[in-house]
SEMAR-638610 format. One record per residue: residue in one letter; residue number from 1; x, y, z of N, C-alpha, C, CB in turn. Coordinates in steps of 0.05 Angstrom, whole numbers. Each point is the difference from the previous one (the first is absolute). Glycine has a CB too. Layout:
BEGIN
PT  a  NUM  X  Y  Z  X  Y  Z  X  Y  Z  X  Y  Z
...
END
This chain:
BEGIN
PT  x  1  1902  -1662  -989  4  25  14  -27  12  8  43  8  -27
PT  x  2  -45  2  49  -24  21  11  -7  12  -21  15  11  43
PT  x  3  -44  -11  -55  -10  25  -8  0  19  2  -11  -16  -1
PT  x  4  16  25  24  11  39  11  21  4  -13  -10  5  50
PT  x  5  26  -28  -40  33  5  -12  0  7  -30  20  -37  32
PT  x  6  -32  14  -46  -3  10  -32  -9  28  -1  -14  -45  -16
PT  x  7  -9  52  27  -14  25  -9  17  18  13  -48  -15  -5
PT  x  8  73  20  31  10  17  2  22  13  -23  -16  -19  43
PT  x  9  33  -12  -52  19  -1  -16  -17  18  -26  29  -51  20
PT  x  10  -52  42  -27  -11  9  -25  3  26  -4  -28  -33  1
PT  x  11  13  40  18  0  29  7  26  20  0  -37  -20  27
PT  x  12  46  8  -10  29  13  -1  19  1  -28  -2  -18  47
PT  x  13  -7  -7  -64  21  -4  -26  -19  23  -12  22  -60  -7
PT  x  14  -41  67  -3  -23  16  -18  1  25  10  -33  -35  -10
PT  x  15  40  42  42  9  23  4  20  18  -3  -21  -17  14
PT  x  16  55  -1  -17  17  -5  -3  5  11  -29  -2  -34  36
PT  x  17  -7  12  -58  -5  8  -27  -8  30  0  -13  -48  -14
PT  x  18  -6  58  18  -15  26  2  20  17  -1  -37  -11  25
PT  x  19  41  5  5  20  24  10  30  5  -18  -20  -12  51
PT  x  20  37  -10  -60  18  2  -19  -4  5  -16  14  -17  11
PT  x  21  -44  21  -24  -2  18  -16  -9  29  -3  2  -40  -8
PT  x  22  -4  51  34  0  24  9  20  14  15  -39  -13  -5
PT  x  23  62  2  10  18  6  21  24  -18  -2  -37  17  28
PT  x  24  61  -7  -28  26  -7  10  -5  -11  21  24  30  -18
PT  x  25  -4  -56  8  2  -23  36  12  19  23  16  -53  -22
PT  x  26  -3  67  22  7  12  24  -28  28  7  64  -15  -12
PT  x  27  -84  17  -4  -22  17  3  -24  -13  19  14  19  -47
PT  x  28  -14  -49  48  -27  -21  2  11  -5  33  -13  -32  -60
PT  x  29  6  28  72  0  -3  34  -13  -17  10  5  38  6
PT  x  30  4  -47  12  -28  -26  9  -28  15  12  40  -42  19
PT  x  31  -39  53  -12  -27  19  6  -19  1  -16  24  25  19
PT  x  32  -7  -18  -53  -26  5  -20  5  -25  -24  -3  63  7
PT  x  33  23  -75  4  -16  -44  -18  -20  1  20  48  -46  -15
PT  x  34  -44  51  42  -22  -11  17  -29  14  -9  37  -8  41
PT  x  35  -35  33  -41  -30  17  -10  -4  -5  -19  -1  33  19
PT  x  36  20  -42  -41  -5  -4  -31  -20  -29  -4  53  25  -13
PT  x  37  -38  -55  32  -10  -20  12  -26  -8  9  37  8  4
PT  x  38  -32  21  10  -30  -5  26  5  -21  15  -39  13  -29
PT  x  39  68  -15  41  5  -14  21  13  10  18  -3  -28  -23
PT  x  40  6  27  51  11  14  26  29  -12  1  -48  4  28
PT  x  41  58  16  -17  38  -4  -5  9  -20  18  12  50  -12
PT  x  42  -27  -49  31  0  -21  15  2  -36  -11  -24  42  24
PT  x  43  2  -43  -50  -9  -31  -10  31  8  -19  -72  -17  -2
PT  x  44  69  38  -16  40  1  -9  25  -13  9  -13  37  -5
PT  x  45  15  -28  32  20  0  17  3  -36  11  -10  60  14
PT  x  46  -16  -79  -12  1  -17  10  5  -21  -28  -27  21  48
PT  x  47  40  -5  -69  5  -23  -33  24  13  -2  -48  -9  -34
PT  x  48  55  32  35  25  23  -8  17  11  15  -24  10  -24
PT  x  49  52  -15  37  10  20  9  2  24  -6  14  -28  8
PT  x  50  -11  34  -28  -8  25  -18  -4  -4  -33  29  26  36
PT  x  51  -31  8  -51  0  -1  -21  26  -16  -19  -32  40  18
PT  x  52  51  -49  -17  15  -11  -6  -7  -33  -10  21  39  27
PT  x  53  -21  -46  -5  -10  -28  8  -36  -7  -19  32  9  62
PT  x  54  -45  13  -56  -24  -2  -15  11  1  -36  -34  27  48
PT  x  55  48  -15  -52  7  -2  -31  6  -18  -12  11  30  4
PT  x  56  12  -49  13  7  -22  -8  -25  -19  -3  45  11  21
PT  x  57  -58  -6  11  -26  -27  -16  -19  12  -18  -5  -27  43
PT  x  58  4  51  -52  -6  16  -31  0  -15  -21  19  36  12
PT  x  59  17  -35  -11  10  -8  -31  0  -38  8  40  55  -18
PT  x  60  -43  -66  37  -7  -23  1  -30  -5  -13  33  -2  41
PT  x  61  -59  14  -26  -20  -3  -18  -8  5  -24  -5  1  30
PT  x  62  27  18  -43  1  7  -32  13  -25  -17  7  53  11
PT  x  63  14  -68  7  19  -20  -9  -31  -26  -2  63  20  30
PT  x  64  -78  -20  -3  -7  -25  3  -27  8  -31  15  -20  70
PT  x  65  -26  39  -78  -21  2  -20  18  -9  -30  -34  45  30
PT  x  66  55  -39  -32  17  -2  -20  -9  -33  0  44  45  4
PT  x  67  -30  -53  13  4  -34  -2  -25  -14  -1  40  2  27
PT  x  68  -63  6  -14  -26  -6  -7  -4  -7  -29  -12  29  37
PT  x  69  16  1  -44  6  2  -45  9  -21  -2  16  44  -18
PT  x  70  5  -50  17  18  -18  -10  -2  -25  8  25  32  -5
PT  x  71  -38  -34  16  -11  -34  16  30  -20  4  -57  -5  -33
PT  x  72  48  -22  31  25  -9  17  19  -21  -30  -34  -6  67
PT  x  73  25  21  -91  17  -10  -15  31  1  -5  -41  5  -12
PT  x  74  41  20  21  35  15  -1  17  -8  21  -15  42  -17
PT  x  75  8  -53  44  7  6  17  20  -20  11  -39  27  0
PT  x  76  42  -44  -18  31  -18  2  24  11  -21  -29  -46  12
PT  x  77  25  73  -26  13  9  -21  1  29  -2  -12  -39  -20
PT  x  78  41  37  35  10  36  6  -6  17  -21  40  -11  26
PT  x  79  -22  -2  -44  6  24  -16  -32  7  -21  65  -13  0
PT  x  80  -89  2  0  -14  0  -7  -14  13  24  11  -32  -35
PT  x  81  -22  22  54  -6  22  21  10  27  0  -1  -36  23
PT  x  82  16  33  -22  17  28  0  -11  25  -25  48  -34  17
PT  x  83  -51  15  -41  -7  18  -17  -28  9  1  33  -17  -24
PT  x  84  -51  3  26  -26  5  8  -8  16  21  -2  -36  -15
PT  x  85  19  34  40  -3  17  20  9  20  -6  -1  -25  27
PT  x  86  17  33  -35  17  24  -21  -23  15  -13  43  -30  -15
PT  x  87  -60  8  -2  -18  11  -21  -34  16  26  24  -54  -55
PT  x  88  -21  31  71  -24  16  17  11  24  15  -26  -44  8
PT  x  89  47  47  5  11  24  12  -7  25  -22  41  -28  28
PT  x  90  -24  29  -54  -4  18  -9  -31  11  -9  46  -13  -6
PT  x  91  -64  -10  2  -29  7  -7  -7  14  23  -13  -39  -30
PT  x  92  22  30  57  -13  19  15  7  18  10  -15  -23  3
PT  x  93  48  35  -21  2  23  15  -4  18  -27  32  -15  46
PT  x  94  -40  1  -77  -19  13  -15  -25  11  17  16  -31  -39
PT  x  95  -37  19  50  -27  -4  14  0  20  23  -5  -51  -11
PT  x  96  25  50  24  5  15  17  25  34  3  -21  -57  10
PT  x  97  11  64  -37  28  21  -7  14  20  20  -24  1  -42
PT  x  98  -7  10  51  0  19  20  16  -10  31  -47  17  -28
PT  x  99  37  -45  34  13  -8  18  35  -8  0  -51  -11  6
PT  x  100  58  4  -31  26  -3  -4  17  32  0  -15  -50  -27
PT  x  101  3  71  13  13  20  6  -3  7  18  2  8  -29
PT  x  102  -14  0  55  3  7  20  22  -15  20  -46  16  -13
PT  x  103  46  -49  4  17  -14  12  36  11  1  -43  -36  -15
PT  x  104  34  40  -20  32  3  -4  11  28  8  -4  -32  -40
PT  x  105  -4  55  45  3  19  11  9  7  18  -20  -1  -18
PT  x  106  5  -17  36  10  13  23  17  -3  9  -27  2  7
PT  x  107  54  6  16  21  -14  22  -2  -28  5  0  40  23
PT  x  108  -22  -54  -19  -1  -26  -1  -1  -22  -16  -11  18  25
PT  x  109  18  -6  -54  -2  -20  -22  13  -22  6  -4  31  -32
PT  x  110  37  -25  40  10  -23  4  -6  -23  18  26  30  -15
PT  x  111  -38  -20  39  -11  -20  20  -22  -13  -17  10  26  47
PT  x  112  -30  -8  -59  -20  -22  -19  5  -19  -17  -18  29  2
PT  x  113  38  -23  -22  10  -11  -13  24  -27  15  -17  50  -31
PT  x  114  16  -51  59  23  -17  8  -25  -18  6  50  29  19
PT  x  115  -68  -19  -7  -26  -15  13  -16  -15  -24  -6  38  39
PT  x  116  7  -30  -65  -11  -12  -26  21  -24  -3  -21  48  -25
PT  x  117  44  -44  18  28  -15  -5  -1  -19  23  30  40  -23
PT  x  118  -36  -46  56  8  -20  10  -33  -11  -2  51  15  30
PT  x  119  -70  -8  -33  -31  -9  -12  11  -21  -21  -32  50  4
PT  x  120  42  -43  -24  8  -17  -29  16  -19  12  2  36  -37
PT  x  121  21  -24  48  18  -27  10  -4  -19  6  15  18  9
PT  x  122  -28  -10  14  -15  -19  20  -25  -26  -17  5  50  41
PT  x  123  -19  -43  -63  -9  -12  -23  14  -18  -16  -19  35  1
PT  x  124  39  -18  -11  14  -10  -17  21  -30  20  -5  58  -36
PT  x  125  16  -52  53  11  -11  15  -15  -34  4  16  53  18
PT  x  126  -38  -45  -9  -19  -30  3  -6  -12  -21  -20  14  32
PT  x  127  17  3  -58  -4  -12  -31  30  -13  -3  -38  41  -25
PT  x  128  68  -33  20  17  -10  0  6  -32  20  7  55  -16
PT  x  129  -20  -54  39  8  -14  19  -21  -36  -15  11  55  51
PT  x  130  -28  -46  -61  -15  -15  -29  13  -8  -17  -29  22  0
PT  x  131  40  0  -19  10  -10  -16  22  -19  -7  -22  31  1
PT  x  132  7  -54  -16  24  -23  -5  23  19  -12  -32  -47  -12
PT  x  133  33  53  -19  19  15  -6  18  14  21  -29  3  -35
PT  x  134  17  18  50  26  8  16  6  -15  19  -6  38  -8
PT  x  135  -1  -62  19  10  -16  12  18  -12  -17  -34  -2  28
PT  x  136  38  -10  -52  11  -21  -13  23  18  -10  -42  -33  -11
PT  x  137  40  62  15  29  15  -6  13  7  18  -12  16  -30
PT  x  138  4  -23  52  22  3  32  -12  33  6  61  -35  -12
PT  x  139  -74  41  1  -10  33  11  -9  11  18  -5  -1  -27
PT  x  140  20  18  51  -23  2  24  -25  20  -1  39  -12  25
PT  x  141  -49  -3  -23  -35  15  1  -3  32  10  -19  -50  16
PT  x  142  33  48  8  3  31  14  8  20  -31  25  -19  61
PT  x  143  1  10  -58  17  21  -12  -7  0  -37  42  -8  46
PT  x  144  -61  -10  -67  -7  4  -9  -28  23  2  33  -41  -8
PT  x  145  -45  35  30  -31  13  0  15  34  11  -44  -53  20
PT  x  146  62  54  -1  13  27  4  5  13  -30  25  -16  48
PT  x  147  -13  1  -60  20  15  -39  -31  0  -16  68  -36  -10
PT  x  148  -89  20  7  -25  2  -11  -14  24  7  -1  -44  1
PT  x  149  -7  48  28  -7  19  3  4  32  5  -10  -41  3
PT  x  150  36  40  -3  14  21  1  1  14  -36  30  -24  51
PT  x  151  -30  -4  -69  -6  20  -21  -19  0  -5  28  0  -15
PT  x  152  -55  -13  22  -31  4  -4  -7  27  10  -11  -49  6
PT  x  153  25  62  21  -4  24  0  13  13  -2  -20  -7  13
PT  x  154  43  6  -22  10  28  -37  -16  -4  -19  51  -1  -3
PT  x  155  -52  -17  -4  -15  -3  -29  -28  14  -6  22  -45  2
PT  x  156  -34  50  24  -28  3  11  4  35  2  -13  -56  32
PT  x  157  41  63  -23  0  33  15  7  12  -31  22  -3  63
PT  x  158  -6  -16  -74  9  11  -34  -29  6  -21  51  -36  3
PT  x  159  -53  14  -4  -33  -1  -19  -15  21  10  -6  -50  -6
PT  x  160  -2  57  32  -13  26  10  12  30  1  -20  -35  25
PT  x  161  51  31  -30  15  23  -5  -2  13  -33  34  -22  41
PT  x  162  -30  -6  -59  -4  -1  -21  -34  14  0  41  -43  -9
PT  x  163  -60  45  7  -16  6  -6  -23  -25  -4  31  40  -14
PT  x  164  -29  -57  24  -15  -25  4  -10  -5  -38  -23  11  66
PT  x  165  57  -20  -72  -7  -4  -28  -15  -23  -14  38  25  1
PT  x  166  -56  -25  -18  -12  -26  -1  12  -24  -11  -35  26  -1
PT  x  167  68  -21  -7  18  -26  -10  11  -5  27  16  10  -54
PT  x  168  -22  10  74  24  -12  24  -9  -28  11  12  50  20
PT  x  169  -34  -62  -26  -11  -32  14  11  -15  -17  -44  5  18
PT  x  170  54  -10  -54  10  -10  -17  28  -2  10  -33  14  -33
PT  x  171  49  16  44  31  4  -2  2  -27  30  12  72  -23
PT  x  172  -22  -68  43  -2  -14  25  -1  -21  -13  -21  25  34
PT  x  173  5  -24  -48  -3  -45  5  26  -2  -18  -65  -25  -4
PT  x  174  70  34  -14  26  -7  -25  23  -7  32  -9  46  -62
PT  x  175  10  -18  71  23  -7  24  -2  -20  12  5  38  10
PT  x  176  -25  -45  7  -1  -26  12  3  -25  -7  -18  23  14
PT  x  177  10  -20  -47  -1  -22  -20  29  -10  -4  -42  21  -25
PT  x  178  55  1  24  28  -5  -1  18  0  23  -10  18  -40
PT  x  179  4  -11  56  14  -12  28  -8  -26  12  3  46  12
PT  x  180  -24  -56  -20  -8  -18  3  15  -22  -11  -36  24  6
PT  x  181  36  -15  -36  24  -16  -24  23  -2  13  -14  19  -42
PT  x  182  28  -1  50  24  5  11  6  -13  28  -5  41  -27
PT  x  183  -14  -45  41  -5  -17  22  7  -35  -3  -38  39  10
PT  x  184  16  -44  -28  3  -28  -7  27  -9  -16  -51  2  0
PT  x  185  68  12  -1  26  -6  -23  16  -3  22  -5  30  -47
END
């Protein structure tokens, strides 16, 4: 990739961060990622149809640093993926508190939260499409990575409702541990 390109994306993800944590997503405008950036709405507009579209490749570059972590050991093994990514989501919406409450606040939680959920899917989906196991159980990849990630983000909106308890990473994996069990039977 272009060097500009990186350094625009950079910019934009670090401005992005900032601003979610100073402001409700429906508060942040492309005007001031752009001044926040120090990039012209113009170089925006030619990566983003809009702020929407820019979020998704957001929570894509939050997804792709996760998987960095986790290198390429997991990555023929859903339900292990799954938990790990599970375990980095919540560290960073530990890391990032301020930005998760503002998220959840506003009118647009649900679009964020749909835009997080097809992020995971879309993950989880290609990890499944790997895995021998769910191949060798007749399982379709889609519609497991849809039921995965749909509870990766309850599990994720609960634990932060809950009070970001420090057994809630223990209670998650037990669940998965055991759907997992329950899977293979």
């Amino acid at each position: 990739m272009d060097l500009r390109v990186e350094r625009t994306y950079k910019l934009l993800n670090e401005a992005f961060t900032q601003l979610m944590e100073e402001h409700s997503y429906e508060e942040i405008t492309i005007a001031l990622l752009c001044d926040r950036a120090m990039i012209r709405r113009t170089t925006f507009y030619k990566h983003f149809a809009d702020k929407n579209e820019y979020f998704l490749f957001y929570m894509k570059s939050v997804r792709d640093e996760f998987q960095t972590r986790l290198g390429s050991e997991v990555e023929h093994d859903t339900h292990r993926r799954n938990s790990l990514m599970l375990r980095e989501l919540l560290a960073f919406m530990t890391d990032h508190e301020k930005l998760v409450e503002n998220a959840m606040k506003g009118p647009s939680m649900s679009v964020l939260l749909d835009g997080l959920g097809s992020v995971i899917c879309s993950d989880l989906e290609l990890t499944a499409q790997r895995d021998a196991r769910v191949l060798a159980a007749g399982l379709d990849p889609h519609t497991l990575a849809a039921f995965l990630s749909g509870g990766t983000v309850q599990l994720a909106r609960q634990w932060w409702a809950d009070g970001c308890p420090a057994d809630g990473v223990a209670k998650m994996d037990a669940a998965l541990a055991a759907f997992g069990a329950l899977a293979r039977k």
